[in-house]
N, C-alpha and C positions, 0 to 999 in steps of 0.2 A: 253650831255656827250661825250667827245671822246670813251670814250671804248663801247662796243655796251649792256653793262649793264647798268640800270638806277636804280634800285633797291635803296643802299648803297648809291651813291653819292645825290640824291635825298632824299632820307628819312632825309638824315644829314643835308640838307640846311634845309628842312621842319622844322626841330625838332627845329629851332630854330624861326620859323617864329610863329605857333599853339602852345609850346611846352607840354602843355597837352589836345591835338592830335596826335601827331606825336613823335616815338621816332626815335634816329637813328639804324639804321638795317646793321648789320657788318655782315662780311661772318666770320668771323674768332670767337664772341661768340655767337651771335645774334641765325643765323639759323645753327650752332654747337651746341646751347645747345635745341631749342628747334625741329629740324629737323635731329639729329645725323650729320650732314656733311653740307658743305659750297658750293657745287653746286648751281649756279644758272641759269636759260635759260638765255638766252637774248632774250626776247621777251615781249615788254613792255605788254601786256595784261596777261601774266602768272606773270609777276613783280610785277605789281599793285594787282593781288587776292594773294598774297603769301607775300605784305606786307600788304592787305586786315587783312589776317586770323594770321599773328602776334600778330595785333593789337585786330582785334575784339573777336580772339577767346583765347589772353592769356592776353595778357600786358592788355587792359580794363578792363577786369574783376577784376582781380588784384587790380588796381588801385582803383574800385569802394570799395573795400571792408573797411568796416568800420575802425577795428583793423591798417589796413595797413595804411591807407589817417591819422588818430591821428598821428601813430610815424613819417610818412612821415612831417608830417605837422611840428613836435618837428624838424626834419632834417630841415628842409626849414629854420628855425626859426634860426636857427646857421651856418647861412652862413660861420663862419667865423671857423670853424671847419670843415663844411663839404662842400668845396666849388663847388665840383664836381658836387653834387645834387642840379641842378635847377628848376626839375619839379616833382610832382608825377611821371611821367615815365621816365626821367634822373635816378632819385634813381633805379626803378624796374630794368633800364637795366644798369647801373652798379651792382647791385646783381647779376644778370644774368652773369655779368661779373665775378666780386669774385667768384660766386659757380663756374663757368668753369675752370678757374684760380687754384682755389681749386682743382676738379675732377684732371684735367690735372696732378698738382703735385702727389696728390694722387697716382696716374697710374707709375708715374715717379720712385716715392721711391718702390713702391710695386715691377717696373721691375727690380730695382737695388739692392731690398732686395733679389730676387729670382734666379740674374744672369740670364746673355744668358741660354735661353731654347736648349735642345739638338734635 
C-alpha cells in the first residue's frame, strides 16, 4: 500500500478474492458503525486483529445465522435487482452501510429540526 494503512485497501482486494471470507472494511461505515469512529493505527499487527474482530466477532456470526443465509440466499438469487450483493457478507456490509447512511440522515433532519444550539 502506499499510505502506511493496510487495513481498507486490503480487505477490498481480499473480498473479492474468498468473498465469503473477507468483506471490505471502510473507515467511513465499516468501523463508524461498529467502533463509533474511523480511526485506524497503522500498524499492520493492530490492522489484522481489528479486521480479525470485524469479521469473527460480528459480520460471521451474522452471516452464519439461519434467517439471515434464506433471505440472503433470495438476494443472491436476483442478481439482476440486487446487483450490489455478491456475497453473504457484500449484503451484511452494505446493511451496515444503509443503517449508517440512515443514522447519519436521521442526526441531520433532527439538527435542522432543532436549529443551532445556543
Amino acid at each position: 500500500m502506499a499510505t502506511g494503512t493496510s487495513l481498507v485497501g486490503n480487505s477490498k482486494v481480499l473480498a473479492h478474492l474468498p468473498p465469503n471470507l473477507v468483506l471490505p472494511v471502510d473507515r467511513e461505515y465499516t468501523l463508524t458503525f461498529l467502533f463509533g469512529n474511523k480511526q485506524i493505527t497503522n500498524d499492520l499487527q493492530w490492522e489484522w486483529e481489528k479486521l480479525r474482530l470485524v469479521l469473527q466477532d460480528f459480520f460471521h456470526p451474522l452471516a452464519q445465522m439461519t434467517t439471515f443465509r434464506a433471505k440472503a440466499d433470495e438476494w443472491l438469487a436476483c442478481r439482476d435487482r440486487f446487483r450490489w450483493d455478491t456475497s453473504h457478507l457484500k449484503i451484511l456490509d452494505n446493511l451496515v452501510i444503509g443503517l449508517e447512511s440512515l443514522s447519519r440522515a436521521a442526526k441531520e433532519a433532527a439538527a435542522k429540526a432543532t436549529g443551532p444550539l445556543a
